[in-house]
C-alpha positions as a printed Julia matrix, in Angstrom:
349×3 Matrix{Float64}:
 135.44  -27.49  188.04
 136.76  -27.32  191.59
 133.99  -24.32  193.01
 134.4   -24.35  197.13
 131.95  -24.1   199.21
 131.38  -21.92  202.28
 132.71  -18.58  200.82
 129.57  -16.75  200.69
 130.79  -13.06  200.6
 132.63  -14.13  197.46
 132.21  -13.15  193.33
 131.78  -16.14  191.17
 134.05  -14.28  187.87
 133.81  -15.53  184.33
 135.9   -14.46  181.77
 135.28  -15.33  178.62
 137.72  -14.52  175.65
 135.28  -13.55  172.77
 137.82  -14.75  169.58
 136.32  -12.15  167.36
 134.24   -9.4   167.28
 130.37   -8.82  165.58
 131.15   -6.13  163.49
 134.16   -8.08  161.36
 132.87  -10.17  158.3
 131.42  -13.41  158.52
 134.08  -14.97  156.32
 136.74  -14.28  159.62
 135.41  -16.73  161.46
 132.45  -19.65  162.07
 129.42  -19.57  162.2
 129.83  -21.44  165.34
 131.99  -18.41  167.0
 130.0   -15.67  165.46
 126.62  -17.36  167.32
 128.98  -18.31  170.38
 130.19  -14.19  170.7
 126.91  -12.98  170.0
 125.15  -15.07  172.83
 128.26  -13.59  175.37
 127.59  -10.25  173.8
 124.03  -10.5   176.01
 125.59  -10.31  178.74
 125.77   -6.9   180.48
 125.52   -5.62  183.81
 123.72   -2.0   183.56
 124.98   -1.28  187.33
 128.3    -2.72  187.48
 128.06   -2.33  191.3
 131.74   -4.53  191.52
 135.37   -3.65  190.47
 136.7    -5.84  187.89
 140.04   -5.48  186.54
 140.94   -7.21  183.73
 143.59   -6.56  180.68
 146.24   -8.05  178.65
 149.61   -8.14  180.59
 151.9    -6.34  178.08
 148.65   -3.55  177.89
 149.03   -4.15  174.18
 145.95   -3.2   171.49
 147.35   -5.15  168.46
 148.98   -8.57  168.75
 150.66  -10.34  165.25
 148.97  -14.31  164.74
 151.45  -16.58  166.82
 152.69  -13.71  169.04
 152.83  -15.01  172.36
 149.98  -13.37  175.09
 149.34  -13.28  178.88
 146.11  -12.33  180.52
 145.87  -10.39  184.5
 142.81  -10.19  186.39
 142.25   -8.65  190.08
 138.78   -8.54  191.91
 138.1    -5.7   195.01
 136.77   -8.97  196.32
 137.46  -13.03  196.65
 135.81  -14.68  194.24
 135.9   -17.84  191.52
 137.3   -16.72  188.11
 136.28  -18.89  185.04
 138.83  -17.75  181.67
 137.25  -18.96  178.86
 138.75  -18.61  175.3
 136.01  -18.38  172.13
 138.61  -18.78  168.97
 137.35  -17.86  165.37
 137.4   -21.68  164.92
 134.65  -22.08  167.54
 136.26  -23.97  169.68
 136.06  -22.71  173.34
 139.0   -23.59  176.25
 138.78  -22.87  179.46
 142.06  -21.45  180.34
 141.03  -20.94  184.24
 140.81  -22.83  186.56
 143.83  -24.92  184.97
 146.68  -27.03  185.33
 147.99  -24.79  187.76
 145.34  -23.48  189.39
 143.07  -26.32  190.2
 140.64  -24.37  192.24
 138.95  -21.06  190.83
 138.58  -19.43  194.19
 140.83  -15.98  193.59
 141.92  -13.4   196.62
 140.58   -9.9   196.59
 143.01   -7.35  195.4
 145.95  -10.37  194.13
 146.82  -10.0   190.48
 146.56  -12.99  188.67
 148.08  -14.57  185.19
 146.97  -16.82  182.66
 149.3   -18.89  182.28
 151.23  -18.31  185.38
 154.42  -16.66  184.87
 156.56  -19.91  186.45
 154.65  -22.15  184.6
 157.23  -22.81  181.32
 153.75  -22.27  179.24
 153.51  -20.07  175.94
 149.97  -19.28  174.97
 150.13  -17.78  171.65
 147.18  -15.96  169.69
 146.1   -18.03  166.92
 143.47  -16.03  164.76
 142.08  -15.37  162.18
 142.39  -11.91  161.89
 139.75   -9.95  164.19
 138.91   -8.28  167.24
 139.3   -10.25  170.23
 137.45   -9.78  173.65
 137.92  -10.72  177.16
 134.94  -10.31  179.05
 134.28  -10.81  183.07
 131.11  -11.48  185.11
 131.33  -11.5   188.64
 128.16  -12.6   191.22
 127.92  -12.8   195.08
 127.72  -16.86  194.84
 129.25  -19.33  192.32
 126.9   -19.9   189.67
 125.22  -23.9   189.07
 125.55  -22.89  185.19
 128.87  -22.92  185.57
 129.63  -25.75  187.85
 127.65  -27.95  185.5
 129.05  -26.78  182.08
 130.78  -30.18  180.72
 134.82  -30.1   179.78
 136.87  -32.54  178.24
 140.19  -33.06  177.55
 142.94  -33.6   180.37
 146.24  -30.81  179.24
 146.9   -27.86  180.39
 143.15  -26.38  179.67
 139.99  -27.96  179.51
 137.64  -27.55  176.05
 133.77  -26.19  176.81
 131.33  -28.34  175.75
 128.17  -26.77  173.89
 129.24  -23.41  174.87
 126.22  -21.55  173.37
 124.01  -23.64  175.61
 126.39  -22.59  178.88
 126.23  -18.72  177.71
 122.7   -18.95  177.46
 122.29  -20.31  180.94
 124.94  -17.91  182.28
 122.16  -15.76  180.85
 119.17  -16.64  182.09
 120.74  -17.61  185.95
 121.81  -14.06  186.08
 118.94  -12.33  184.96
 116.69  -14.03  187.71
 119.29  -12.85  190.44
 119.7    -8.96  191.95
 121.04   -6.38  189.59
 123.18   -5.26  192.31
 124.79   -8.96  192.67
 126.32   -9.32  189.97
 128.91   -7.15  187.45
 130.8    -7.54  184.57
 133.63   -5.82  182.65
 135.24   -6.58  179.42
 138.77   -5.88  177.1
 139.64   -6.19  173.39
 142.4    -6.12  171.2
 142.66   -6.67  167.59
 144.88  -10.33  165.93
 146.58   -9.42  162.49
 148.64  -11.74  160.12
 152.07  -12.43  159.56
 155.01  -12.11  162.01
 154.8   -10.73  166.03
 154.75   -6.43  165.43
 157.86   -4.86  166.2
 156.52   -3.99  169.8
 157.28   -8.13  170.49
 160.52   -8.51  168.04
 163.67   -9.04  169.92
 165.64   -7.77  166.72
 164.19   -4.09  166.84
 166.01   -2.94  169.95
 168.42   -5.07  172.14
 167.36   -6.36  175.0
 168.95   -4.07  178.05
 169.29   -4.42  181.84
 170.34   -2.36  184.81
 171.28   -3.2   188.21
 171.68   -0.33  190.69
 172.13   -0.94  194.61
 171.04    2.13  197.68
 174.55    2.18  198.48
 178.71    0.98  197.57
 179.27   -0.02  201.26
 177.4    -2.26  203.77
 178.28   -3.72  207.2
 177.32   -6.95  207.97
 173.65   -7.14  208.79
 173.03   -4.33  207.22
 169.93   -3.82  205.02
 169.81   -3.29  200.64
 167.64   -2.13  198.03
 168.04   -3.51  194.6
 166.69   -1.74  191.68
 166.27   -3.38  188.25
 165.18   -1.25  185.3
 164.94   -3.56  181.71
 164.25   -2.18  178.39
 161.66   -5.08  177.68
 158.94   -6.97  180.31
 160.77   -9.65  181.09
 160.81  -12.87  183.44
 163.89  -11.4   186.08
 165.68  -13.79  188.37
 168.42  -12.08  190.7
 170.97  -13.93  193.05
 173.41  -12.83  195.75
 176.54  -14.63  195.01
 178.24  -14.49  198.61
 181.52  -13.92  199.81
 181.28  -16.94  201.72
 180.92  -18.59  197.93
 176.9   -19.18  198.52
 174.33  -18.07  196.61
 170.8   -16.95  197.58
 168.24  -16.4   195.33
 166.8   -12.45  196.52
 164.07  -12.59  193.15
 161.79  -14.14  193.1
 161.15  -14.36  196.78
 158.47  -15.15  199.23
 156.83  -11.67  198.83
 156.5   -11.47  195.09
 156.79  -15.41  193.58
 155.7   -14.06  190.22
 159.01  -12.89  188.58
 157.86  -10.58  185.57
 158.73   -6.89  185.86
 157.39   -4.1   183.34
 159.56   -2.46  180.83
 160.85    0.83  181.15
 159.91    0.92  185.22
 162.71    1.32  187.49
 161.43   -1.81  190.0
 162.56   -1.84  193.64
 163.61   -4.84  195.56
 162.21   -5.57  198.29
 158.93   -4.28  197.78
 157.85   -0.81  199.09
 155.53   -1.51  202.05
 157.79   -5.07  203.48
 158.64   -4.34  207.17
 162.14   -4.32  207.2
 162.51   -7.03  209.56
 162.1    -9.31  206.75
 164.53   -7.12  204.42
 167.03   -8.51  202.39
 170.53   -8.41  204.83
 173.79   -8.52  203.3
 175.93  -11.17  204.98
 179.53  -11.83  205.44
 182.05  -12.36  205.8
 183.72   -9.12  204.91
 185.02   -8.27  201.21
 183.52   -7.62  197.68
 180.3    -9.23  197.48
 178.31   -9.59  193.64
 174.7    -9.35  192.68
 173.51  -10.85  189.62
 170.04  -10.32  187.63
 169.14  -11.78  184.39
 166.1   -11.15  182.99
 164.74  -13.18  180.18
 161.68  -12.67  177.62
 160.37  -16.23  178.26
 160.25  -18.22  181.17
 163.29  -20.04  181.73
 163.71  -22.58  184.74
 167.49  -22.04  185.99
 166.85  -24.2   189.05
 166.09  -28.18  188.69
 164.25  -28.38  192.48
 161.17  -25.86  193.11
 162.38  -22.85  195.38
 161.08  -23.22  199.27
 159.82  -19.76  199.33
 157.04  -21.47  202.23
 160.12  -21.71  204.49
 162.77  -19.07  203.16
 162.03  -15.8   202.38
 164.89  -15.67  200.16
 166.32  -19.16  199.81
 169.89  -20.84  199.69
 170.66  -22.17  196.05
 173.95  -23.56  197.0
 177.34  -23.54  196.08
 178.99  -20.17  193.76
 180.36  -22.83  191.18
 176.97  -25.3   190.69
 174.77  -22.57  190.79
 176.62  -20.31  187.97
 177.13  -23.59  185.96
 173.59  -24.23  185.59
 172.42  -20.68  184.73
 175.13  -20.84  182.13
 173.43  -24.21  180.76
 169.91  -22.82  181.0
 170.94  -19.21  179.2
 173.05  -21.29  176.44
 169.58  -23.1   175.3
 167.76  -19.64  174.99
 168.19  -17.41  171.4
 170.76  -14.48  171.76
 168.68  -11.08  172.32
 166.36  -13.19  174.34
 167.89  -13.05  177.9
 170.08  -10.0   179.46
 172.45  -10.04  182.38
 173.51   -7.45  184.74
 175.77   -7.4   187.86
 176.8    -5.01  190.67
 179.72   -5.22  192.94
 179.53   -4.04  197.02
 181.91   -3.72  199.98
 181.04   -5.72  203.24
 182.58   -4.36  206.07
């Protein structure tokens, strides 16, 4: 575990995924998980003195065994976040830090996913059937319990080693410190049998996108405002294909790398809030210019080099012809009803 050092107005925040709950039978899990939940189950904070906020991204209550899931966390202040996952089985991952995230040092008020939204990764729920819990326990300094807890394995998350044991000193290191230094928060949602619900099928609705611009006409130079409404949360990647014949990717961007939008939420490009100095420009030279957005429901990686969003706010992907050809290949490999596409046309003056 990489903890840093030095960062002493920081949270330490562990969150552990409880894989079912106490009050389901015994027979829907282990006796290893049921002693594993009930030692994280000690842990409360009566004061909660911190703001924790921590959920399931698509803010669902039920999820179907194999159904794919995402987990968010923010903090009101920087701090380390350990995600640990207790399954029914008993077997505990750690699913942050990661592959991805090396370090477990987390900004105050960023939103972070698990796994990251660019990352190609499906995490699916497993089961048995049960209640599932996400719990989170913040402190003012990173926590020897947890920076000694042994992991093995070398993937894309680590197993916990005796977890019991590491609850249990979670435990006890927290009750010796200040009430007022430590918090905690938790979520749950309930895994069920048999195929995703409805509320994940791609076959009970199809999958929709819009594409509206601020205006019909631009001159050169000019600023734009994109707005992208989908039916579905989706992964959305739109492009500015030039009347020069370059592309430029406008989303993702330097602003807002992660690409997932909500469903049903008109969402505005740029960003409310980005000085408009660093607004998205339409360039010449003059004529009709095209927008394109695709949205898909899994990550899909259009793009064989990573996008230089350090040095570009909103990149150049290269020539109209290459850079339609291998969306084309990438959307070809995906299921139909899984992606969407949407374009809009403006006038450069």
């Amino acid at each position: 575990m990489n903890n840093v050092k030095g960062f002493p107005k920081s949270f330490l925040v562990l969150a552990l995924c409880l894989g079912a709950s106490l009050m389901l039978a015994h027979s829907s899990w282990s006796k290893d998980a049921k002693d594993i939940v009930a030692e994280a189950q000690t842990i409360q904070s009566a004061t909660k003195p911190f703001k924790i906020e921590l959920s399931t991204a698509e803010g669902k209550t039920t999820y179907a065994a194999g159904e794919k899931i995402n987990f968010v966390f923010k903090t009101d202040r920087d701090c380390y976040l350990t995600l640990i996952d207790i399954g029914t089985s008993g077997k505990v991952t750690q699913l942050f830090p990661n592959k991805w995230h090396e370090s477990n040092k987390v900004e105050k008020g960023k939103e972070y996913r698990v796994p990251p939204a660019d990352s190609g990764f499906l995490f699916k729920v497993e089961g048995p059937n049960g209640t599932e819990f996400v719990k989170a326990i913040a402190t003012l300094a990173p926590m020897t319990s947890v920076q000694k807890a042994e992991m093995k394995g070398s993937g894309n998350f680590a197993e916990i080693v005796q977890p019991e044991a590491v609850l249990k000193d979670i435990k006890t290191e927290l009750d010796a410190q200040d009430p007022k230094s430590w918090t905690e928060a938790q979520v749950s949602f309930t895994i069920t049998g048999g195929q995703p619900s409805p509320a994940a099928s791609t076959a009970d609705k199809p999958f929709t996108l819009q594409l509206k611009t601020d205006k019909t006409e631009y001159k050169q130079g000019e600023p734009i405002v994109f707005t992208v409404e989908s039916n579905k949360e989706c992964y959305l990647t739109l492009i500015d294909i030039g009347t020069s014949g370059k592309v430029k990717i406008i989303f993702p961007n330097q602003y807002r790398q992660d690409n997932v939008i909500p469903a049903n939420k008109p969402y505005r490009i740029p960003m409310e809030g980005v000085d408009v100095a660093f607004s998205y420009k339409v360039e010449g030279p003059p004529g009709k210019n095209t927008v394109k957005a695709i949205g898909t429901l899994n990550p899909c990686k259009f793009f064989a080099q990573p996008l230089p969003f350090k040095d570009f706010v909103y990149p150049l992907l290269g020539d109209k012809d290459q850079v339609l050809k291998d969306i084309a290949v990438a959307l070809n490999s995906l299921q139909a009803g899984y992606f969407a596409e949407a374009e809009a046309t403006i006038e450069i003056k």
